[in-house]
C-alpha positions as CSV (number, residue, x, y, z in Angstrom):
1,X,5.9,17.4,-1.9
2,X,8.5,15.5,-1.3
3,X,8.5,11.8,-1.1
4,X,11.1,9.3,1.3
5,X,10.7,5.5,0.1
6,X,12.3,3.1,2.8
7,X,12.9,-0.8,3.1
8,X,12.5,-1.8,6.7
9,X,14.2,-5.5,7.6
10,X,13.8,-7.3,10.2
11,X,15.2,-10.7,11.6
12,X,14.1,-13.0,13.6
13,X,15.6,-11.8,16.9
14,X,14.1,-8.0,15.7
15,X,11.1,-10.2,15.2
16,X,11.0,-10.5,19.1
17,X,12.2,-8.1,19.8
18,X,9.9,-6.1,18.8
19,X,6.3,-8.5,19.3
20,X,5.8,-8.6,15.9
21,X,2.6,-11.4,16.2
22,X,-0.1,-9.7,13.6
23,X,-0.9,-6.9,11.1
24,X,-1.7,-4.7,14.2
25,X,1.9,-5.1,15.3
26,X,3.5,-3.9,12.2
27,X,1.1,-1.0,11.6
28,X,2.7,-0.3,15.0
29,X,6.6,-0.8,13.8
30,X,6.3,0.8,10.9
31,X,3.9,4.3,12.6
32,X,6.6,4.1,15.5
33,X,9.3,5.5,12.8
34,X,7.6,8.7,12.3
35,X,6.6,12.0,14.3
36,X,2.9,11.7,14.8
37,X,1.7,15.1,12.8
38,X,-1.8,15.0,13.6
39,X,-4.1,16.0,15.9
40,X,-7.0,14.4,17.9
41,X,-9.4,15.8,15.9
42,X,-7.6,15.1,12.6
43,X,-7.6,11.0,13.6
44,X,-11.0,11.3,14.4
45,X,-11.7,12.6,11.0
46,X,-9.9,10.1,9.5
47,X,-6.9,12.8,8.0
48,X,-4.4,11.0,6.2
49,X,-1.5,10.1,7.9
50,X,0.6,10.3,5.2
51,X,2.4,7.3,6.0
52,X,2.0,4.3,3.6
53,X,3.6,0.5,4.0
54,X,3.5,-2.8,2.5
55,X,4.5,-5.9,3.8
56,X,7.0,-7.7,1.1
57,X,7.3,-11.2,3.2
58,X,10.7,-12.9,4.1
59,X,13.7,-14.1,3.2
60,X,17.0,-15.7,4.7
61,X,17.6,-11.9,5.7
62,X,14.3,-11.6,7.4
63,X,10.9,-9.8,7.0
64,X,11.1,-7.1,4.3
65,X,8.8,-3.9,4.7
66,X,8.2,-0.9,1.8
67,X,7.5,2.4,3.6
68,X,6.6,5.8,1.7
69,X,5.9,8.9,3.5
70,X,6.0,12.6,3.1
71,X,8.7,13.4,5.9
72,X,11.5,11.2,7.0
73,X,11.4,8.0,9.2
74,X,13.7,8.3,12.6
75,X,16.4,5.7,12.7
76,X,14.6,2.4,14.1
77,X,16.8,1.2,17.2
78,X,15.8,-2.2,16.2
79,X,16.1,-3.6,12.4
80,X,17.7,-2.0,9.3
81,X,16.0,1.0,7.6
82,X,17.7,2.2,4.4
83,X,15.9,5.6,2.9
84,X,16.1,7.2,-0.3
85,X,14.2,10.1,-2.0
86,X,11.2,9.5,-4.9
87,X,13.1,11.8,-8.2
88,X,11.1,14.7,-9.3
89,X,10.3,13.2,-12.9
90,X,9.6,9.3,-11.4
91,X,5.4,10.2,-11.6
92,X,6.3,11.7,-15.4
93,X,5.8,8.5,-17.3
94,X,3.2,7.3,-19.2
95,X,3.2,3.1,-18.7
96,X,4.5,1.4,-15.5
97,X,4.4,-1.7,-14.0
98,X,2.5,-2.5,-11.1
99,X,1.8,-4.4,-8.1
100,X,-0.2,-3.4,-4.9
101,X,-1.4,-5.2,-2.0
102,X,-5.5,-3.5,-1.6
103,X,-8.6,-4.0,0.6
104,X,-11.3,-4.9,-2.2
105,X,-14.4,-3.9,-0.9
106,X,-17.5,-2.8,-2.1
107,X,-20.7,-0.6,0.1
108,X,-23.7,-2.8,0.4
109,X,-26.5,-0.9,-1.1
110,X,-29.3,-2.3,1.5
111,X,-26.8,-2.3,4.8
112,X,-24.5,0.5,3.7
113,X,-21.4,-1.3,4.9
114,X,-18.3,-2.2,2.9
115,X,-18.3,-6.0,1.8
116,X,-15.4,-7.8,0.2
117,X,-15.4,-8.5,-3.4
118,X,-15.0,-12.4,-3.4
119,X,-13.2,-14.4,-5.7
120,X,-10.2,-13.8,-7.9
121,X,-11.9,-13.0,-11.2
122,X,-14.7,-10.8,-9.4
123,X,-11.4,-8.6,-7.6
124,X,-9.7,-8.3,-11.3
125,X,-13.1,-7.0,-12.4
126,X,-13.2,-4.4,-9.3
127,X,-9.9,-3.3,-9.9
128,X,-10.2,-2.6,-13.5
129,X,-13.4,-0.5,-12.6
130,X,-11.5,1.4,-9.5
131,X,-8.8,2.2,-12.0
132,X,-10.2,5.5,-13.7
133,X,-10.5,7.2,-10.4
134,X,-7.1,6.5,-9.8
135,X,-6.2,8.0,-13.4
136,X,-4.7,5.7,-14.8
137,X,-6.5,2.4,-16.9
138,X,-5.3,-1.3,-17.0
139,X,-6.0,-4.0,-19.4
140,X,-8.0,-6.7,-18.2
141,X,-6.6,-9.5,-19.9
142,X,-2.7,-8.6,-18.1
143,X,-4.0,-8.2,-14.6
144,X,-2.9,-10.8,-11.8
145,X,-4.4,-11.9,-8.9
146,X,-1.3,-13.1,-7.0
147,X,-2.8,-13.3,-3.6
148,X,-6.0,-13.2,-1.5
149,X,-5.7,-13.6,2.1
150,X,-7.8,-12.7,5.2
151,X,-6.4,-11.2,8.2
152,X,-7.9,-10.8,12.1
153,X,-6.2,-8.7,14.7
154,X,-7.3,-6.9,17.8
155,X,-6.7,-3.3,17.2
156,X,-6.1,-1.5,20.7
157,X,-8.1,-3.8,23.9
158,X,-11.0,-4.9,22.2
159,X,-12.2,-3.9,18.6
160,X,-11.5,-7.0,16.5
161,X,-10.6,-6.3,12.7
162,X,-11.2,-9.1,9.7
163,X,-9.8,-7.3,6.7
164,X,-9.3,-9.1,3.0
165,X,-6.1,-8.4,1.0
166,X,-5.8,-8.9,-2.1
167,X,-2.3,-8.4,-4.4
168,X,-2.3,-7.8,-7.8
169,X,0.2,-6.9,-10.8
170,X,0.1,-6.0,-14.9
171,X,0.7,-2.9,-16.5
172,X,-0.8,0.7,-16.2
173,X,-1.2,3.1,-18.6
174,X,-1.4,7.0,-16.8
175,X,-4.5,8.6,-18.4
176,X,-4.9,11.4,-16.2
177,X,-1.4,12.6,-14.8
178,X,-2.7,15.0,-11.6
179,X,-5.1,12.2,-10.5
180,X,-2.3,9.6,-10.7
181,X,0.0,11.6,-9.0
182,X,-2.4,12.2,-6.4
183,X,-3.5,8.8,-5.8
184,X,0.2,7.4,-5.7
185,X,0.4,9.9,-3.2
186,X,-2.2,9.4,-1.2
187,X,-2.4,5.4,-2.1
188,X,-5.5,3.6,-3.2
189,X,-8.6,2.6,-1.5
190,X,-9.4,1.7,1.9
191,X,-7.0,0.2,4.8
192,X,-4.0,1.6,3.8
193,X,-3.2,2.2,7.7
194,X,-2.3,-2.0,8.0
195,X,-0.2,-2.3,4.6
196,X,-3.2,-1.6,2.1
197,X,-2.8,1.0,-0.9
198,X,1.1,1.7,-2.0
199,X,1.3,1.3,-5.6
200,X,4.6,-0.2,-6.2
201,X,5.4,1.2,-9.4
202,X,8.4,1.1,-12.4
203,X,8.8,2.7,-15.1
204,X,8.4,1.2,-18.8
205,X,9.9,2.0,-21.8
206,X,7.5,5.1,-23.7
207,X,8.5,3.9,-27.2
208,X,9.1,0.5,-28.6
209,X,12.9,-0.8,-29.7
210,X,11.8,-1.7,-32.9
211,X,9.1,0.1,-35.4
């Protein structure tokens, strides 16, 4: 499969431009720069949309957007998309460094609803846990919490979402190369519609400089 990684940017008069006011609204930018591939039935099944984003802030040069997706955006007529392909050998490595932005939740055994995991130690903990599904493992001691913030939006006239981010970074070591790929691929856990779930990864060294 291949994979196109773009950088969305968008100033302040794109910012207008384009009603840019919540999450919603950027789910909507960034789902706006590709074919819709699904069908009815598909989004009512929840199908992937393989289409994955994360919201990297601003700057003097405006808002900053990561995209990855598994067919080419359209040229935006508003803002500045720049797109590259993922190499072949990128997902090779054994150690990378890490951030992503995630949804921590966890089901409620008497309700059966997802709850957030509260707190920034708690969210570590969770993460550490999630991380052999994902295949890869992460050392507890070198994980950050850099972030935890709520966000509410109406999604469409009336449903109301409140969903918690949370973004953390460290080092990952790949323990089980197809499940990693495929996770990367797919991104990780829930919400990855509104900028939840790309793994931001780089490479690191596989031997030290000095024995």
């Amino acid at each position: 499969m291949t994979l196109y990684i773009s950088a969305l940017r968008l100033d302040a008069r794109a910012h207008r431009k384009l009603r840019i006011t919540d999450g919603y609204s950027l789910h909507r930018v960034v789902y706006d720069l590709f074919e819709d591939v699904r069908s009815e039935e598909q989004k009512h099944n929840s199908v992937a949309s393989g289409i994955q984003w994360v919201d990297k802030g601003g700057d003097l040069r405006g808002r900053r957007i990561l995209i990855m997706a598994d067919r080419p955006p359209r040229e935006p007529a508003i803002g500045e998309l720049e797109t590259k392909i993922l190499p072949d050998t990128f997902l090779t490595h054994s150690h990378y460094r890490f951030t992503v932005c995630l949804n921590p939740t966890r089901r409620d055994k008497q309700s059966g609803k997802q709850t957030p995991v509260r707190g920034r130690e708690a969210i570590g903990a969770w993460f550490c846990q999630r991380a052999a599904s994902w295949g890869f493992q992460v050392d507890p001691q070198q994980i950050q919490v850099d972030g935890v913030n709520v966000m509410q939006f109406t999604a469409g006239e009336t449903k109301t979402i409140t969903l918690q981010q949370a973004t953390l970074s460290g080092r990952l070591t790949v323990t089980e190369p197809e499940m990693f790929k495929t996770s990367f691929k797919q991104g990780l856990g829930r919400a990855r519609a509104f900028g939840c779930g790309l793994l931001q990864i780089v490479p690191l060294p596989e031997t030290p400089y000095f024995d």
